[in-house]
N, C-alpha and C positions, 0 to 999 in steps of 0.2 A: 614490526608489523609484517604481516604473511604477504598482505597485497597493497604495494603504493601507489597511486596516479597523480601524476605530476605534471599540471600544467598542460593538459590535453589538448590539442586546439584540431578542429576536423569541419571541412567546409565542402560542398556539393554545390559547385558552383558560385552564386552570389548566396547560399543558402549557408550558416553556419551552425553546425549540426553541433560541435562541442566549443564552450568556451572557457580556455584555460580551465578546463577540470580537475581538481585535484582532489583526493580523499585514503581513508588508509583502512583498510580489515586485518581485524584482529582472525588468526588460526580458529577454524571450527566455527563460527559464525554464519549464521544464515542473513544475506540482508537483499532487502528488495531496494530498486532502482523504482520509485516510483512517480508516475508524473503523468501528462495529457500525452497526447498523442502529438507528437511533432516534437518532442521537449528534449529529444535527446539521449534517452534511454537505451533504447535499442543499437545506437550507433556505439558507445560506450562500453555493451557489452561485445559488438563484433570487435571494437578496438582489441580487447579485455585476450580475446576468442585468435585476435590474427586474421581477420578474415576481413579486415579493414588497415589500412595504416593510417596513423595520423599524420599529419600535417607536422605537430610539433608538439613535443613534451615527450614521457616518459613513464613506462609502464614497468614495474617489478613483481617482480614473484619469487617470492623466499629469497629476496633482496639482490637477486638478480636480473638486471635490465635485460629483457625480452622482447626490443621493437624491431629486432634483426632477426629474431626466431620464427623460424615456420612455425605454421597451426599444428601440425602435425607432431611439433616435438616439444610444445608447450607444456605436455602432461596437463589439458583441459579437458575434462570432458560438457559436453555440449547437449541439452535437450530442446529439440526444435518446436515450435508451436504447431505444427502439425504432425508430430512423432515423426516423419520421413523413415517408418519404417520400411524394410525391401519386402516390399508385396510375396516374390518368390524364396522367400525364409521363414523358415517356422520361427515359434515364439525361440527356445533355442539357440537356431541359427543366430539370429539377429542379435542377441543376447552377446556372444560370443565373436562377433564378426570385427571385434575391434582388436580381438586379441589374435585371430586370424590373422588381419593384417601385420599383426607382430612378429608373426612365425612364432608364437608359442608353441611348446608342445601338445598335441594332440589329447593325453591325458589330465593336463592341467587346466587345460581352457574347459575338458566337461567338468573338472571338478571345481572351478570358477561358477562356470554355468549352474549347477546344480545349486551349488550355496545360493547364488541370487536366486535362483527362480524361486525357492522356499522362503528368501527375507521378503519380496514380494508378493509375498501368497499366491502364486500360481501354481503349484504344486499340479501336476496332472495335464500340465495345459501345452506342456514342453511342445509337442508336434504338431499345433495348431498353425495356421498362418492367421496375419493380420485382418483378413476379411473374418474372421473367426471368432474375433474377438470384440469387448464394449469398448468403448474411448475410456473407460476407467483402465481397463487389462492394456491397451497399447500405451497409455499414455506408463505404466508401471513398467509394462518392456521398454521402452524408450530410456525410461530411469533407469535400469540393471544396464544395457548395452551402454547407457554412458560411464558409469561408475566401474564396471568390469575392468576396466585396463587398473584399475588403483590411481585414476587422476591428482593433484594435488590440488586443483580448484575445478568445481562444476560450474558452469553457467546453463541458468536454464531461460529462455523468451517465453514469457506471456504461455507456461505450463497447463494451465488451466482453461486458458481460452475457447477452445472445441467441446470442454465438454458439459454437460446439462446441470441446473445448478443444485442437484442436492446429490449428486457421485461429486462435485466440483469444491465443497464442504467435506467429504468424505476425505476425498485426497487430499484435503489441505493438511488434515491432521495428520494423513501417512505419512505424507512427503515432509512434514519436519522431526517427528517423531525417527525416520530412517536419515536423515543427513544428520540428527543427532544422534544418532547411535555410532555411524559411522565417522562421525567427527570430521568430513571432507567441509572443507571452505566452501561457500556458494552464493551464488548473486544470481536473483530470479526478476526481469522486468515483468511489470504488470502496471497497469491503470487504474486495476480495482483497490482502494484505499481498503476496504473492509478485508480484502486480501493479504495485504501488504503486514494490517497493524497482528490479523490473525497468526501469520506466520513465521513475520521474520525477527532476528534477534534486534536490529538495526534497520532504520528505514533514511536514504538517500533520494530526496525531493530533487527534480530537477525541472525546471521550466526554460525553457528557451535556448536550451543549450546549454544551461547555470545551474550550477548543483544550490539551491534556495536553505536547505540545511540539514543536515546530520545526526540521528539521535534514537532511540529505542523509541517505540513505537507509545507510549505514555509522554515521553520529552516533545516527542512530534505533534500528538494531539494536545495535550495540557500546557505547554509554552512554546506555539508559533513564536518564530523572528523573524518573519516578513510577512508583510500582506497577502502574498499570495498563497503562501504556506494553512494562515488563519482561513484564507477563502477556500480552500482549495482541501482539505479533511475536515472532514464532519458534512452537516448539511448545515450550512452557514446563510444568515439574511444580513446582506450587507445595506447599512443606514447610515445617510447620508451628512445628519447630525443630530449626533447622540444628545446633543444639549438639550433637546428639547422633552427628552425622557426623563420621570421621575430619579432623582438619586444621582444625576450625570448632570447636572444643571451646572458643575464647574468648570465641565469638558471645554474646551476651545471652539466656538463657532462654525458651523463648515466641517469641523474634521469629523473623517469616516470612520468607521467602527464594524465591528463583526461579530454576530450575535447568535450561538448555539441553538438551536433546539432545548438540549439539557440546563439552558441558562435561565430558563422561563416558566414561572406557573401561570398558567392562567383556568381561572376559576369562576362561579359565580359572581354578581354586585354585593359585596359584603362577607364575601366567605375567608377571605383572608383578615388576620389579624392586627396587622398596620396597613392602614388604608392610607397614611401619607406615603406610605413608598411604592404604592399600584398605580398605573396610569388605567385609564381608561381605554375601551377599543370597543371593537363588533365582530363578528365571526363572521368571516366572508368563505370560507370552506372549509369542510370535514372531510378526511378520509379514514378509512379502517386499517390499522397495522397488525392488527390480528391480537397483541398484549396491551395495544392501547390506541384512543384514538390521535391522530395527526390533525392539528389543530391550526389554520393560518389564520390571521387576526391582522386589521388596520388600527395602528396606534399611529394619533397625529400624523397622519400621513407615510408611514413607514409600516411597511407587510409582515411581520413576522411569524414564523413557525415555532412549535412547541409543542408537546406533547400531554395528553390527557386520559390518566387512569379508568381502563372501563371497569373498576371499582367506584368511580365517581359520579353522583349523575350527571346525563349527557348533556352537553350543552349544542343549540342550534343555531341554523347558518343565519344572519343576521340578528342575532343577541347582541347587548351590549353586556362585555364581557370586563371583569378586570384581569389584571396584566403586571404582574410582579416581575422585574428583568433582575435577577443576584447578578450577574458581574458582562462583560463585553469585552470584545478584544479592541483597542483602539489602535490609529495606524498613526505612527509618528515617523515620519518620511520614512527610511528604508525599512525599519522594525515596527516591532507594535509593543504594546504592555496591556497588563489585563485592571481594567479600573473595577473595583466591586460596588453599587449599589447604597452609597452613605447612608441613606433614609432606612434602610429593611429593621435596624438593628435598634434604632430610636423608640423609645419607649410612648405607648398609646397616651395619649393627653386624656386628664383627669377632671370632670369638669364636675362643680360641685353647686 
């Protein structure tokens, strides 16, 4: 493996910011550190960076233990959430200022410089300064002055954060399109899960200071292995007992369940074709998602969201609605499994 974490332990007083963290990146992989805010991410990646020590465990890089290395000679380079470009350097300067510190030669570092400022499309823009510039162009100078020196891993915090969200879409696709071209290792924290699944090869869930679980970004959405994981991607209605829904009537009493948006039709009184496996509801709000409408619905006491074709006719806020659930994620102490719907698949009763 390019990158091992072993056993990280990192505490801020009575605050325990990592717990025994462990995980491994494969060479050339882009993976997000993803999770709430207090979860730990951030600390991980300064671990990662030098710019923190741990407590206890153990950090490699290209299977070299690095917990006694300077930031400085880790060969990381670093993208901040606020670009902390130098106000008094042009696009450039900046660019270039890492290789400066190297004492590069003077002819190498412009032809360093030149090659990026062309992989990032700034081409023309070399003798701007940062006031000069969108949060799309800094945040792209940010990226080249990191990667100039030939890093062997980039970490980048929460990349996207500052800037507006349809350049913040735009950059998503550059900034993985250019770490695969260039094939450098990278680990980018973020909060945003639609970020996370968009961009990275590998997604690392961490809550409370606990890495929750490990897996490309389809592994992480389609088979949660802890509850909070299931609660925690997607837009999840969490129910308090699934028994009581059509097709789950085996489930266990009491036990909690997590139930997708994409898990749910809900449609007309009679518009679906096995009316043994629809529960009944009412539409207690409609919103517009612009490809379809967002649909919450009161089944037997339990709110659920789902979504509705504006190819469909519309249905309104207090209708009584039916409510087809295909499958749920159920919580079985530390992990969950996905039960599917027994009833959906039973053949309509023939009455003569």
């Amino acid at each position: 493996m390019y990158i091992e974490v072993k056993n990280l332990n990192k505490s801020f007083g009575s605050f325990r910011a990592s717990k025994n963290v462990s995980f491994s990146i494969e060479k050339g992989n882009l993976v997000a550190l993803l999770g709430p805010s207090g979860s730990g991410k951030t600390t991980i990646l300064r671990m990662l960076a030098g710019l923190e020590v741990p407590d206890s465990g153990d950090i490699f890089i290209q299977g070299k233990c690095v917990n006694d290395t300077a930031p400085g000679e880790r060969e990381i380079g670093f993208v901040f959430q606020n670009y902390a470009l130098f106000r008094h350097m042009t696009v450039a300067e900046n660019i270039g200022f890492g290789l400066q510190v190297k004492k590069v030669k003077k002819d190498v570092i412009q032809k360093r410089v030149e090659e990026l400022i062309s992989l990032i499309g700034l081409t023309g823009l070399e003798k701007r300064y940062p006031h000069q510039l969108s949060g799309g162009q800094k945040q792209r100078v940010a990226f080249a002055r990191a990667i100039a020196p030939n890093p062997s891993v980039l970490l980048l915090d929460e990349p996207f954060a500052a800037i507006d969200a349809k350049v913040r879409k735009e950059l998503r696709t550059w900034l993985k399109e250019m770490i695969h071209k260039l094939g450098v290792t990278s680990i980018f924290v973020t909060h945003d899960q639609e970020e996370a699944i968009d961009v990275a090869d590998e997604i690392i869930v961490t809550n409370q200071g606990s890495i929750e679980q490990k897996g490309t970004p389809v592994e992480i959405y389609k088979y949660p292995v802890t509850p909070f994981v299931a609660h925690f991607i997607g837009e999840s209605s969490i129910i308090e007992n699934a028994g009581v829904l059509k097709g789950f009537q085996a489930t266990k009493e009491g036990i909690k369940s997590v139930i997708r948006p994409e898990f749910i039709e809900i449609g007309r009184i009679g518009e679906f074709s096995n009316p043994s496996a629809t529960d009944k509801g009412v539409v207690s709000q409609i919103g517009f998602h612009g490809s379809s409408w967002e649909i919450i619905v009161d089944v037997k006491g339990c709110k659920l969201t789902g979504y509705r074709s504006l190819e469909k006719e519309p249905l309104q806020v207090g209708e009584e609605v039916s409510v087809l659930i295909h499958r749920l994620y159920v919580f079985e102490g530390e992990g969950t499994k996905i039960l599917e719907n027994k009833l959906k698949n039973d053949p309509m009763p023939v009455f003569i």
